[in-house]
N, C-alpha and C positions, 0 to 999 in steps of 0.2 A: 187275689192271691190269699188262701186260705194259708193259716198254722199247720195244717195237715202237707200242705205243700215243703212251710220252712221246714216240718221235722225230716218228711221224706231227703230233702238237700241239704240238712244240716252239716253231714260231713263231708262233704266237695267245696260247702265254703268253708267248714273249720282247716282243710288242705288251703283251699284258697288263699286264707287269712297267713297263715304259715307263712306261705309263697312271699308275701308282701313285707309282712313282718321282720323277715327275714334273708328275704331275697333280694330287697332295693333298700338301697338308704337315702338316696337322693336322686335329684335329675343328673346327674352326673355318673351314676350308678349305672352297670347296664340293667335295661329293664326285662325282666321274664318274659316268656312268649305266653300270650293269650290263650289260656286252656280252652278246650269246647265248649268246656261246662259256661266259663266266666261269658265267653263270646256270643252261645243263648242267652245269657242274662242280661249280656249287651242288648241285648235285639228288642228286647221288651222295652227300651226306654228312647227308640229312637222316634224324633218328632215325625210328625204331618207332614206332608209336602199341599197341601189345601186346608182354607177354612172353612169351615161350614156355617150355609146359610142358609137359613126356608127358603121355600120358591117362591113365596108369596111377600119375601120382603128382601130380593137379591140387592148386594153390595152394587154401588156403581161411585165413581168420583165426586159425583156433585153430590149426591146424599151423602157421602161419609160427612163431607164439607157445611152440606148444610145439618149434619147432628154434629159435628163438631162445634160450631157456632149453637148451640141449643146446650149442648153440654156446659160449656163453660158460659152460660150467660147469666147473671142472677135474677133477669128481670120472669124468670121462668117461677121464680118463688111469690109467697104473699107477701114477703117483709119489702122485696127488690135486692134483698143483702145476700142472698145462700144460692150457691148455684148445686149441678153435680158435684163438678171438681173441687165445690168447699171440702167437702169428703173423701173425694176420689180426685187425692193432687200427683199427678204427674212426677213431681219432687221427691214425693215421697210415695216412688215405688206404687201411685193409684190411692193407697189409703190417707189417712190423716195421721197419723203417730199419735194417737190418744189410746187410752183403755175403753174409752166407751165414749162415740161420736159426741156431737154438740148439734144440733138442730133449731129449729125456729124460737128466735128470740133468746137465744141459749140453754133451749131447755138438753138436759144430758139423755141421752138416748140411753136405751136397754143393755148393746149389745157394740162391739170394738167389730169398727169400719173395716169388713170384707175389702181387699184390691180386688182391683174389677179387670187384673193381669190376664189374658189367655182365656176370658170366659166366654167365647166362642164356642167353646170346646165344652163345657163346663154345668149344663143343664141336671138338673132346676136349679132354682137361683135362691140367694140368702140363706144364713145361717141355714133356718129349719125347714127350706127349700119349697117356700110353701107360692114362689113364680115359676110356672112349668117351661116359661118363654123367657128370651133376656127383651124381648116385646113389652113381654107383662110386668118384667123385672123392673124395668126404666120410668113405669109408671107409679109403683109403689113410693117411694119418697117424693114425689109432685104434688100426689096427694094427699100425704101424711099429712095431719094435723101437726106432728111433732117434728115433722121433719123440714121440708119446702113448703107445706100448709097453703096449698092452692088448687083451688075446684076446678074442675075440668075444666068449666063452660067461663071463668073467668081466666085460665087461661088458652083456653082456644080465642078466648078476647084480645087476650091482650095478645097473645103471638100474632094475628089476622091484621091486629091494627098497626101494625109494623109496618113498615112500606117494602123494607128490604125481604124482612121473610114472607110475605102474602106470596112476591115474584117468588122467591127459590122454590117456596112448596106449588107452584102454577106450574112451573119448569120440569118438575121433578117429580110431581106426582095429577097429573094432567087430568083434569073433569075431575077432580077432586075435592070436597072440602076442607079445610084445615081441620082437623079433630085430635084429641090428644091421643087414638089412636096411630097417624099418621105422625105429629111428633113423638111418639115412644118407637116407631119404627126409623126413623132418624137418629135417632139416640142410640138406638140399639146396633143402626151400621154403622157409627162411628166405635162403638165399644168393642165390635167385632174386630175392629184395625189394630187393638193395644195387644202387641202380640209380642211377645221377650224375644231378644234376639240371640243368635247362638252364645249360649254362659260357656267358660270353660269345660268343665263337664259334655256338652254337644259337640265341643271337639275332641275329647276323648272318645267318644262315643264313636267317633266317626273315624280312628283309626289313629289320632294323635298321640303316640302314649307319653308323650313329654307335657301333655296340656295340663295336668292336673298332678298334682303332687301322690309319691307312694302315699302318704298318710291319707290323702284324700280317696285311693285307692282303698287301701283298709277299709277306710269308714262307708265308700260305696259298698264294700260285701258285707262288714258289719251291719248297716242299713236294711240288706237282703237277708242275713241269716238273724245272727243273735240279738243284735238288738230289735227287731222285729217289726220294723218301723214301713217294710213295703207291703204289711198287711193293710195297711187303710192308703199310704202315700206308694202309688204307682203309676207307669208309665210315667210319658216326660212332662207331665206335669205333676206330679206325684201326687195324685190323689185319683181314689176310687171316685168321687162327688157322691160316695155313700155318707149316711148316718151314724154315730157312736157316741156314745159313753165314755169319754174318757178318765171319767171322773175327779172331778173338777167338783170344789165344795160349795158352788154358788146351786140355787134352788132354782135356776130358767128352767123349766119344762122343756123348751127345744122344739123338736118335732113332735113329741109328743100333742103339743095343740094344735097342729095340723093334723096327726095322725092319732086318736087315742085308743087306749085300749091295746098297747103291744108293748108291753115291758120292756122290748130292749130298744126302744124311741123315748123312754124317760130320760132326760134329762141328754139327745142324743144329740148332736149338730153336724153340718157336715163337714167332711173333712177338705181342709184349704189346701192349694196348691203350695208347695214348697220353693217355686220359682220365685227367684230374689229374696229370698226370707230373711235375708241379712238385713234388710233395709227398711224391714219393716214390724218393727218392735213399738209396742209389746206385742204380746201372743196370746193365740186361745178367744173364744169368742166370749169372753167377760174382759180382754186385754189386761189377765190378773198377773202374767208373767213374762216380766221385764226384760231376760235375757233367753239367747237362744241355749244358754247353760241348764238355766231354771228350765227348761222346756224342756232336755234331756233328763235331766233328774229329777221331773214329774213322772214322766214314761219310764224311769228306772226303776220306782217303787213309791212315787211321794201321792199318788193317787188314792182318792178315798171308793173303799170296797163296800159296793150295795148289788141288789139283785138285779138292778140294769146296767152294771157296768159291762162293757163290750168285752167277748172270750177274750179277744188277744193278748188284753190289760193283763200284766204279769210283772212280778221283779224282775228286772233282766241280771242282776249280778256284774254293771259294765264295770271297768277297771277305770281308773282315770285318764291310763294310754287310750281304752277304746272313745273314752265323750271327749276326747283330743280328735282322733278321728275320725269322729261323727263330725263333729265340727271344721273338721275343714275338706270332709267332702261339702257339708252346705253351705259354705262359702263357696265352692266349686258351680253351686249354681242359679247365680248372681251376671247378669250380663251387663253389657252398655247399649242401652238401648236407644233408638231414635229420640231428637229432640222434639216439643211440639212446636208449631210452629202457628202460632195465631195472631189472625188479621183483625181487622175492624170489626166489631160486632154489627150486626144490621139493624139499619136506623131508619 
């Protein structure tokens, strides 16, 4: 969704906003009927009913099961200490709640730990998006030096020499060898399963108008019009999985070292899903900001102006009522998701 788009519909959501502003004050309040316009707007955020998989590495029970057991086990690292989920904890929303990971032997990584929520959906992977697969994705911190700090071929060792995983991958992946291609494809059906479950917000969407507060109403059309915020976060995960600038005063290049030579890939990352964002502070791929406050009043004007920073970066002019409800539409979409549930590692 282009600027060109919010200017064309700036004024059906400035009515919009009116409506809300001034039309409900509470759930006790009777609620406005859904205009056209609001009810197309609806439609662009309504989830999946399927997740998508390659063909060449379909989902089935036992493989989620056996990358579930691969995810969470440390002896996949060099130390024995650091697994996935050192990074990617369940608890917290898939990420870690730091500004910038911790990795092997506690060395401090570059970049604030991606949730790995809904990336099914979500390709290419990391920050500067430089895994085209979540395949390829699952292999990159294995074999970090800095990260999990373990060579292929020691641990296609050491997984082989396990008794319990030789069986599951014999089972599951039949005339096969173990290779850390076949464990990244285990990893990867298990990550395919971390999928948000309906947030408040998914029931608004689906016809609730009591699910979600007026305020949080507001702050979805503000979201879509004046704050500007569904130019890069769209659909029900709210992100393009595009590139940007949002200018941010740290010097990471971004995609640009993936990609060089395109000025507006300097200093550009891709944009995160907004799903659960309550729970997962700080923000921003340096984790330079603490609150989901500070995150609005970056996007409001506190952003530094260079020749890669992305068109859409503008002052918005918000009022203190509208970053009221901005914020409690994104609380609005925060769910209670499934517990994990983990057995014996294999021995």
């Amino acid at each position: 969704m282009e600027w060109d788009f919010h200017r064309r519909t700036h004024s059906w959501l400035i009515g919009l906003l009116a409506v809300f502003l001034y039309g409900a004050v509470g759930h006790s309040a009777a609620l406005p009927e859904r205009s056209d316009e609001l009810r197309a707007l609806v439609e662009k955020y309504r989830r999946p009913t399927a997740v998508p998989a390659p063909a060449n590495n379909p989902i089935s029970p036992k493989k989620v099961a056996l990358g579930q057991a691969l995810f969470f086990d440390p002896r996949l690292s060099g130390s024995g200490a650091i697994s996935c989920a050192t990074c990617h904890n369940p608890g917290l929303a898939w990420g870690d709640g730091l500004p910038k990971g911790i990795g092997h032997m506690g060395t401090r990584l570059d970049r604030h730990t991606p949730t790995i929520l809904n990336v099914a959906y979500g390709e290419p992977y990391f920050w500067d998006g430089r895994a085209a697969t979540l395949e390829e994705q699952a292999k990159g911190p294995m074999e970090s030096g800095k990260e999990m700090n373990m060579q292929a071929a020691d641990l296609v060792r050491r997984v082989r020499d396990i008794p319990g995983y030789s069986a599951a991958f014999k089972r599951i992946f039949p005339a096969q060898p173990i290779s850390i291609d076949l464990i990244a494809a285990a990893i990867a059906t298990f990550e395919r399963t971390i999928i948000s479950r309906d947030a408040p917000f998914d029931r608004w969407i689906n016809g609730d108008d009591h699910a979600i507060s007026p305020s949080a109403v507001r702050g979805f059309v503000l979201f879509n019009g004046k704050a500007n915020c569904a130019a890069c976060h769209q659909g029900w995960r709210m992100t393009d999985d595009g590139f940007h600038d949002a200018g941010l005063p740290d010097l990471d290049r971004g995609r640009a070292l993936i990609a060089p030579g395109i000025e507006q890939l300097e200093q550009a990352f891709k944009t995160p899903t907004l799903r659960n964002i309550d729970q997962r502070a700080p923000y921003m791929h340096d984790g330079s900001l603490a609150t989901l406050d500070s995150v609005i009043d970056h996007y409001d004007g506190g952003f530094v102006r260079r020749p890669s920073l992305d068109s859409n970066m503008r002052p918005l002019g918000l009022t203190a009522d509208e970053k009221r409800d901005l914020l409690a539409f994104l609380y609005t979409l925060t769910s209670v998701d499934a517990p994990i549930t983990m057995n014996t590692l294999p021995h």
